[in-house]
Backbone bond lengths (Angstrom), bond angles and torsions (degrees), N, CA, C in turn:
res aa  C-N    CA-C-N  psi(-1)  N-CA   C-N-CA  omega(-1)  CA-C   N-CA-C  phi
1 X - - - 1.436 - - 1.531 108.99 -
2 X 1.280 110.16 139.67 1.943 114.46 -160.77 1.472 91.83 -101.69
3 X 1.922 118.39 117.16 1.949 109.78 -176.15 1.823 94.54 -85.89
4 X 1.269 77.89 156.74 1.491 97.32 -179.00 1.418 111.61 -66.24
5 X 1.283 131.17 139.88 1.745 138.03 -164.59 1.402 75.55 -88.27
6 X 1.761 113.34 136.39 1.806 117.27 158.88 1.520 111.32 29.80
7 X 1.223 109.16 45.60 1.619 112.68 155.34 1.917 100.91 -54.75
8 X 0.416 150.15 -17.10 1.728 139.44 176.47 1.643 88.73 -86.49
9 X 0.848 146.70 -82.96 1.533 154.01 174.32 1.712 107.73 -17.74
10 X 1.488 107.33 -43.86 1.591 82.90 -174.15 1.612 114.83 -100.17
11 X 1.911 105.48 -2.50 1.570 96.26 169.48 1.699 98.49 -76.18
12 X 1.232 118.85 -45.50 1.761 115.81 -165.90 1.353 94.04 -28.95
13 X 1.840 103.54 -57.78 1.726 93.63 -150.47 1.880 110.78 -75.61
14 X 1.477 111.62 -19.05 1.206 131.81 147.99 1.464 100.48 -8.20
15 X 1.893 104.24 -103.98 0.963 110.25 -150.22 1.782 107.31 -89.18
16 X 1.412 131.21 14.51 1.218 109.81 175.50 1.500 97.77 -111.15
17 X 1.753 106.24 -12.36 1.676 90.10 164.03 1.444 128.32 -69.90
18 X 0.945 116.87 27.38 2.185 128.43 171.52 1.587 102.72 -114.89
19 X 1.400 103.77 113.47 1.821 100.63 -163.52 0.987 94.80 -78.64
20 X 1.377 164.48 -3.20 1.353 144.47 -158.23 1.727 82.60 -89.40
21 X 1.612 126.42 -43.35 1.441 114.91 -166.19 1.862 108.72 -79.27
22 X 1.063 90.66 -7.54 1.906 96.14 -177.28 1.627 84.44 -84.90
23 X 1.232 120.38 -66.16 1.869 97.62 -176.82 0.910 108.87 -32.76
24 X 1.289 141.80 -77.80 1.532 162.45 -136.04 1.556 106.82 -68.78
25 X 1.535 98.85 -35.26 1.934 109.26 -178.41 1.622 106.60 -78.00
26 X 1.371 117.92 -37.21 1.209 141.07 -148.35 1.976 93.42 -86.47
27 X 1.501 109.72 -67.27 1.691 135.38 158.78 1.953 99.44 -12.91
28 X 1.605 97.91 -61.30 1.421 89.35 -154.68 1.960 109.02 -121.34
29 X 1.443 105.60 10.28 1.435 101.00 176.99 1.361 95.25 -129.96
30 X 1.324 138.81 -2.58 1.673 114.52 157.73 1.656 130.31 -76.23
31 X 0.826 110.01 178.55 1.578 101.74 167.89 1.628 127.05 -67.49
32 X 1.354 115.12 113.83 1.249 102.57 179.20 1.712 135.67 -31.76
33 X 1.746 109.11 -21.47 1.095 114.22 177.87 1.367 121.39 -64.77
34 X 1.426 112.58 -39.92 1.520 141.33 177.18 1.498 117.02 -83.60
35 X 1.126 114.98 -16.08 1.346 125.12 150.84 1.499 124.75 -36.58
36 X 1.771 80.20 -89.47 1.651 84.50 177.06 1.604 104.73 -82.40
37 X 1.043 127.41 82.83 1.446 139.74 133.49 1.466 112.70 -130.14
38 X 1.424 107.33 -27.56 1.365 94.16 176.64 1.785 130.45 -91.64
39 X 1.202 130.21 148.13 1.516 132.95 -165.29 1.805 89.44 -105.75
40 X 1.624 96.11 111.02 1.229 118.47 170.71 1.611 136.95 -42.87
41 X 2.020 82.20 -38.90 1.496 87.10 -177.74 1.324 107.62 -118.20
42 X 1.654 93.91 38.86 1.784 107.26 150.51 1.925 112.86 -76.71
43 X 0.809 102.59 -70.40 1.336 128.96 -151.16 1.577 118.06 -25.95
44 X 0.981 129.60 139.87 1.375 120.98 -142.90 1.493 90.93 -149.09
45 X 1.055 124.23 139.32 1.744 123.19 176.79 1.769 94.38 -94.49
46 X 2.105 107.93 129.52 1.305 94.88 166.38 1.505 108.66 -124.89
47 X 0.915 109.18 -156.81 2.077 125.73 -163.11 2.138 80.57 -72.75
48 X 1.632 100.95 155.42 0.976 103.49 162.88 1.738 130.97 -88.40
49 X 1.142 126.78 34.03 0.938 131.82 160.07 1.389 120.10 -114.50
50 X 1.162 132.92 -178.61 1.879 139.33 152.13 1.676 99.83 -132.96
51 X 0.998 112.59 162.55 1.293 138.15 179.19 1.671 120.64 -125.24
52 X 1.120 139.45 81.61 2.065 134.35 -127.75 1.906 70.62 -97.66
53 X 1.515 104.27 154.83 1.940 116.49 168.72 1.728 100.68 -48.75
54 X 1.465 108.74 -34.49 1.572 89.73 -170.31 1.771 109.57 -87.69
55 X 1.548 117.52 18.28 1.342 94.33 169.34 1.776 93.97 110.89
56 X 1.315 134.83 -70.97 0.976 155.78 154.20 1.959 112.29 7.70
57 X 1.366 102.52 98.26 1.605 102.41 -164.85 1.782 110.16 -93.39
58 X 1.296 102.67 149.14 1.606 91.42 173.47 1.292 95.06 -152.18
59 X 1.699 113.62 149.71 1.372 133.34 -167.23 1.656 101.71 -117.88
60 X 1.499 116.86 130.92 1.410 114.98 162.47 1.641 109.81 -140.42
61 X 1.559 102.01 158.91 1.636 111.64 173.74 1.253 114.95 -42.31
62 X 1.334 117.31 -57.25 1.330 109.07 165.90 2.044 92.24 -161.56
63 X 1.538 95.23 173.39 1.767 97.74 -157.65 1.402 91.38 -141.96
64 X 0.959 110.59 148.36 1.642 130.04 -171.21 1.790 111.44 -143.23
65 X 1.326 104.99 100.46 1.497 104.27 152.53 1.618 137.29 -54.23
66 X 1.086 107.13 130.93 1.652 110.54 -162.27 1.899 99.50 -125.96
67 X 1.431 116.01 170.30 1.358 112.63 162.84 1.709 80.60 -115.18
68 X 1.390 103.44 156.34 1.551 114.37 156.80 1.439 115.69 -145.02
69 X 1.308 114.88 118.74 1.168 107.43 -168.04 1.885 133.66 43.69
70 X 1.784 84.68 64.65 1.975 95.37 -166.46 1.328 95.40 45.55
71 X 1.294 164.30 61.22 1.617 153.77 129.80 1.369 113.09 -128.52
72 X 1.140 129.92 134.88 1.596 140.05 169.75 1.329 111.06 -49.86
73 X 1.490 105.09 133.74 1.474 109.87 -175.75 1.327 107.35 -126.61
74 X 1.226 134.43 -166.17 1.009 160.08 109.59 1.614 171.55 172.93
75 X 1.110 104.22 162.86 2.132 109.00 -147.02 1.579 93.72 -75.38
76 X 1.041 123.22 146.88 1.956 138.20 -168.40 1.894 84.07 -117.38
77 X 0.931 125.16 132.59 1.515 147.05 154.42 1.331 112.49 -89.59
78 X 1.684 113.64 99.02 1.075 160.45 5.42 1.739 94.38 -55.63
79 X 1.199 105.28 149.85 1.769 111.81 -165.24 1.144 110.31 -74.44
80 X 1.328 129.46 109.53 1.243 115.64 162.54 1.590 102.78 -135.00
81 X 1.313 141.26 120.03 1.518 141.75 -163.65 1.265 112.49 -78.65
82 X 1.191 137.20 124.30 1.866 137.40 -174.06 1.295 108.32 -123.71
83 X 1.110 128.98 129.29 1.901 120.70 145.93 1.472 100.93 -95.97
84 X 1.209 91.21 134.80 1.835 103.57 165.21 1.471 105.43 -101.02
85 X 1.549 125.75 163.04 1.026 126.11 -172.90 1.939 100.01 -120.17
């Protein structure tokens, strides 16, 4: 029998790639502070990489564009919150 490579890895991205459940994850497991900064019915699923002006590469599970407070944000799945400049 052939095991599945990161079977945990492809339900995560599974089920938090359907944004209605990334609101809903985002709503009630971030910090309330970071909460309300972010506009819900921003959120936008993007490519898993970024590309920073200086060249500077970064890889995530999956990445979600946000507005926060009128400015571009965004939340990394497993959560971690970034502004890029």
């Amino acid at each position: 029998m052939k095991m599945l490579n990161k079977a945990h890895d492809k339900l995560f991205k599974e089920v938090m790639g359907d944004i209605e459940t990334t609101k809903s994850f985002i709503q009630h497991y971030l910090p309330p502070k970071i909460v309300r900064l972010i506009d819900p019915e921003s959120i936008t699923i993007e490519t898993d990489s970024y590309i920073e002006k200086d060249l500077s590469e970064y890889f995530f599970d999956l990445l979600f564009r946000v507005k926060m407070q009128q400015e571009e944000g965004y939340v990394d799945m497993p959560p971690k919150v970034r502004q890029f400049s």
